[in-house]
C-alpha positions as CSV (number, residue, x, y, z in Angstrom):
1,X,116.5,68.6,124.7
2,X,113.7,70.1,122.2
3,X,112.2,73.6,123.2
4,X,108.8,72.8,124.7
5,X,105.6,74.5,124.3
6,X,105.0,76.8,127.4
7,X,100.8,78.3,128.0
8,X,99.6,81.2,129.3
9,X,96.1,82.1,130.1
10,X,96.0,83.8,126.6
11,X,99.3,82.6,124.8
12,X,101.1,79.4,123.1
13,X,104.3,80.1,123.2
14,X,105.3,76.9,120.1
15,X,108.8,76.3,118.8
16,X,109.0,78.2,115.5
17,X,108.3,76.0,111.8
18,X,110.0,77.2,108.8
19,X,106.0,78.4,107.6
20,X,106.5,81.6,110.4
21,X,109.4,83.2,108.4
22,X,106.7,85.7,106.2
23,X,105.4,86.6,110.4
24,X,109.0,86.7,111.9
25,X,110.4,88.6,109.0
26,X,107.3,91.0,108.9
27,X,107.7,91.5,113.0
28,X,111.6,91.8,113.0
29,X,110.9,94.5,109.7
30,X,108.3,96.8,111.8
31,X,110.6,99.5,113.1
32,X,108.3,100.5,116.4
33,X,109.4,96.7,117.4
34,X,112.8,96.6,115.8
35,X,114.4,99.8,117.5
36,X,114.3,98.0,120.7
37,X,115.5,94.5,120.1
38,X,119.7,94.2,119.6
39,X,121.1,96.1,117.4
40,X,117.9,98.2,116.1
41,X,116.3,97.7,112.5
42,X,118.1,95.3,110.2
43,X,118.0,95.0,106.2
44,X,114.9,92.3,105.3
45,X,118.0,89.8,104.2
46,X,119.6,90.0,107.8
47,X,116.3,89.0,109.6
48,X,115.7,85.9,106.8
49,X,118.9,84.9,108.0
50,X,118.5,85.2,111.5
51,X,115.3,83.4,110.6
52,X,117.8,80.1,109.5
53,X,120.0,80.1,112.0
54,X,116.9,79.6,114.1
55,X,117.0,76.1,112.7
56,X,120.4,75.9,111.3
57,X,122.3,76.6,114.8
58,X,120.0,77.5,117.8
59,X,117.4,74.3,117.5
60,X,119.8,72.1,115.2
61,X,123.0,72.0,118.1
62,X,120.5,72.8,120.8
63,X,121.6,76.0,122.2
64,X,118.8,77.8,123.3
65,X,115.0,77.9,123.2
66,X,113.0,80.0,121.5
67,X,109.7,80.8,120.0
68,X,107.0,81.8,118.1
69,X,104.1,83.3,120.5
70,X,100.5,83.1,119.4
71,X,97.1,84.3,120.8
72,X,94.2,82.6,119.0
73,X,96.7,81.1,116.5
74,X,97.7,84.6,115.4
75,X,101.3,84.7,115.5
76,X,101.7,87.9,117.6
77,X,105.5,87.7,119.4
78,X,108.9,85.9,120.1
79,X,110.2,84.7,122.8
80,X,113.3,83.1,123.6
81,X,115.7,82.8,126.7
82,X,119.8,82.3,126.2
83,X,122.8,82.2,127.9
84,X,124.2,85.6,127.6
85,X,128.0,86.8,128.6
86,X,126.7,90.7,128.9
87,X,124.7,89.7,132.1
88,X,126.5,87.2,133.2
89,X,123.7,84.4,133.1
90,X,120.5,83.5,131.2
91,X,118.4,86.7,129.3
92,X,114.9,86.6,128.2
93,X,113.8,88.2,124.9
94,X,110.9,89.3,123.7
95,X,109.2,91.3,121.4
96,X,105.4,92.1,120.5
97,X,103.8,92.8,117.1
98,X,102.9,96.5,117.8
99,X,99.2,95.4,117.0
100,X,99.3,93.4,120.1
101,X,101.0,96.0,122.5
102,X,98.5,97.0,125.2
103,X,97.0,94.1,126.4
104,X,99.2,92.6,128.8
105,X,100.8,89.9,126.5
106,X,103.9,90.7,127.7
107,X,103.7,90.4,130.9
108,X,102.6,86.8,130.4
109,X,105.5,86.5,128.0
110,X,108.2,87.4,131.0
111,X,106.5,85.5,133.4
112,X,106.2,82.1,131.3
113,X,109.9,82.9,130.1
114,X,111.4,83.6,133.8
115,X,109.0,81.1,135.2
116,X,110.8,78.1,132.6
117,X,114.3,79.7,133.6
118,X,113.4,78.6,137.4
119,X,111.6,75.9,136.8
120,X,112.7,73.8,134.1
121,X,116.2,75.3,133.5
122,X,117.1,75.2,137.2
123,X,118.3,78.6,137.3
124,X,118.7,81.1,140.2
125,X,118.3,84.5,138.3
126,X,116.5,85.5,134.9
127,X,118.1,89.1,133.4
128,X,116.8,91.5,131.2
129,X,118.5,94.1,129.1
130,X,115.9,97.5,128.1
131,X,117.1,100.3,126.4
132,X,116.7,102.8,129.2
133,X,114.1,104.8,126.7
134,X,112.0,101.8,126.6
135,X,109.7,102.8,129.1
136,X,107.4,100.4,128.8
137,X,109.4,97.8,129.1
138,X,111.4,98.8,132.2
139,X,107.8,99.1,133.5
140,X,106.6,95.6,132.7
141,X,109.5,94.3,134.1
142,X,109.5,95.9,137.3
143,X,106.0,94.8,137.9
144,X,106.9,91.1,137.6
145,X,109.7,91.7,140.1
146,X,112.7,92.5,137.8
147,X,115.2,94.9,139.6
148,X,117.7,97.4,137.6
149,X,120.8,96.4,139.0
150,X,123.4,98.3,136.7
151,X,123.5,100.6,133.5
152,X,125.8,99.6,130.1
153,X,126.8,102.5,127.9
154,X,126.6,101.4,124.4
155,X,129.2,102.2,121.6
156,X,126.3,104.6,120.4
157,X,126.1,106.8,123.2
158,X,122.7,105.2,124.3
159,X,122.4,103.5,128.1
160,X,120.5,99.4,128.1
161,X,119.3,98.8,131.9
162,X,120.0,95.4,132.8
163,X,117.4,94.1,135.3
164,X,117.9,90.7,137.5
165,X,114.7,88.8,139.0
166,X,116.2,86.3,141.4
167,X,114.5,82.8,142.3
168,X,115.0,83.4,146.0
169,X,112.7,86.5,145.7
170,X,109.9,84.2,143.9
171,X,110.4,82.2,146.4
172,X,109.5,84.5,148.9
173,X,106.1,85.7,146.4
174,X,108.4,88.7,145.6
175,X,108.0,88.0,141.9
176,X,104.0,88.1,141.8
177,X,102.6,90.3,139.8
178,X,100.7,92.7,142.1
């Protein structure tokens, strides 16, 4: 299995070619994106190499999908959904060039993501981790359905949410954004 291309009304969400490393590298670098996605900002060399293993381990031995997410060909995001042990299931990811923030691209980013983990993947719950200071996030996410169903306290001190959206409750037009 190849990772597909998924549409939204605005977005192409595209499996990523080695010519996005200068975008990924420059979104994974921008520390108002960075502090919220795994373990905060990284040094330039880390992201190049998590740039690799994109096509060295995740598309080369098939283990999850992910993507490059563009409005109007503009790389703007990435997206990617993966088995994860922390929730006990399959996680979405995203993150937004801060240029982009604001105008509802992620909210079509979680819905095409959780939409393909129903869907196509077959699954019966999409999670979420949020740092609990991220707001904006926890926001999104509660608008498409998403429910907080426990806290983790980091090794830092600091608290991630982790939020379930089940398939049962889409089924039922729960999951509609409102």
């Amino acid at each position: 299995m190849t990772t597909p291309a998924l549409h939204t009304a605005r977005l192409r969400l595209v499996p990523y070619t080695p010519d996005d490393e200068e975008d990924f590298v420059a979104l994974f670098q921008d520390t108002l994106v960075s502090r919220w996605l795994g373990e905060g900002p990284q040094a330039e060399a880390e992201d190049r190499a998590l740039f690799g293993r994109i096509f060295s381990k995740v598309y080369a031995q098939d283990l999850f999908d992910v993507w490059a997410v563009r409005h109007e060909d503009r790389f703007v995001g990435h997206a990617e959904i993966k088995p994860s042990t922390g929730v006990g299931g399959h996680e979405i990811v995203y993150a937004l060039a801060a240029t982009a923030w604001g105008q509802g691209f992620g909210t079509e980013i979680a819905q095409a993501l959780t939409g393909y983990g129903f869907d196509t993947l077959g699954l019966n719950e999409v999670h979420a981790t949020v740092a609990a200071d991220n707001t904006a996030s926890l926001a999104l996410l509660g608008r498409i359905g998403f429910r907080h169903v426990r806290d983790t306290v980091e090794d830092d001190g600091s608290t991630t949410r982790v939020l379930t959206r089940s398939a049962e409750s889409d089924a039922a037009g729960a999951g509609q954004p409102r």
